[in-house]
C-alpha positions in Angstrom: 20.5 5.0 4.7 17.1 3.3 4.6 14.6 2.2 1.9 11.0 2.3 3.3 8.3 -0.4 1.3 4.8 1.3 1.3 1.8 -1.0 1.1 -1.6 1.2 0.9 -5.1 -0.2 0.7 -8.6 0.7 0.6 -10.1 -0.1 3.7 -12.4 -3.5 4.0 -15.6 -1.3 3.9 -14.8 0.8 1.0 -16.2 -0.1 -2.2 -13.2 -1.2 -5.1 -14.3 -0.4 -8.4 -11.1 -1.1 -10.2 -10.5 -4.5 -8.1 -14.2 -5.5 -9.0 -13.1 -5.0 -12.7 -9.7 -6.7 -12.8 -11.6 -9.5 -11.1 -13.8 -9.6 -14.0 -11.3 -9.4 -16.6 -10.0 -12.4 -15.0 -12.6 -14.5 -15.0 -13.5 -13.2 -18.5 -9.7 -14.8 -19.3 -11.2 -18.2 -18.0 -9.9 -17.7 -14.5 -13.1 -18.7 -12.5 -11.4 -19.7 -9.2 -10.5 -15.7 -8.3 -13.6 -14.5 -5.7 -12.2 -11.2 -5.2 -9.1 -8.4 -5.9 -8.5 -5.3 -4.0 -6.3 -3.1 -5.7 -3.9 -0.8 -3.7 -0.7 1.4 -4.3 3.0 0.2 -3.2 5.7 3.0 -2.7 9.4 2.8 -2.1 10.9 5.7 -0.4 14.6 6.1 0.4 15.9 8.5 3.2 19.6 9.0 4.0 18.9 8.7 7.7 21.4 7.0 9.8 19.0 6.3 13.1 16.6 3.6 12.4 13.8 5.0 15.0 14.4 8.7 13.0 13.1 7.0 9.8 10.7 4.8 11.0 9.0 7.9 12.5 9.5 9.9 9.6 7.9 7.2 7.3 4.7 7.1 10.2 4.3 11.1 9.4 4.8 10.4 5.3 2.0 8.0 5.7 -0.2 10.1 7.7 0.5 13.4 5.8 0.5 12.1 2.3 1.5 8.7 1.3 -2.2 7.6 2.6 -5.8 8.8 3.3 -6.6 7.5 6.1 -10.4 8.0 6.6 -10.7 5.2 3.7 -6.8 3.5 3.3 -4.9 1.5 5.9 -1.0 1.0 5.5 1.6 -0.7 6.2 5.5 -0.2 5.9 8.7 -2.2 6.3 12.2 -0.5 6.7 15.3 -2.0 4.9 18.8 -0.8 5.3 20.0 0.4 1.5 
């Protein structure tokens, strides 16, 4: 069994609306130092799969398919036995 961590962000040249307003909202709570957020989306997928190169394939097709939109989102993923 593995456990698949799913990072997913918008891509550098897509505009952030909701980072650009936690950002404000933290400087508004007097932390000045922060010069920019990106917000993004972390998933953790488990798949009873044995064979390590099975799930890290199958997580590459979740990510392409579904777990990301890649014409504006890059990803990552990690596998974890568990």
């Amino acid at each position: 069994m593995h456990k698949a961590r799913v990072y997913v962000t918008l891509k550098p040249s897509i505009l952030d609306p909701q980072g650009n307003a936690v950002k404000n909202g933290l400087e508004s709570l007097g932390f000045a130092d922060v010069t920019d957020v990106r917000v993004g989306k972390y998933l953790e997928v488990s798949l009873d799969v044995v064979d390590k190169n099975v799930a890290l394939e199958q997580v590459e097709e979740m990510c392409k398919k579904l777990l990301a939109n890649p014409v504006i989102e890059d990803y990552r993923f990690e596998l974890v036995e568990g």
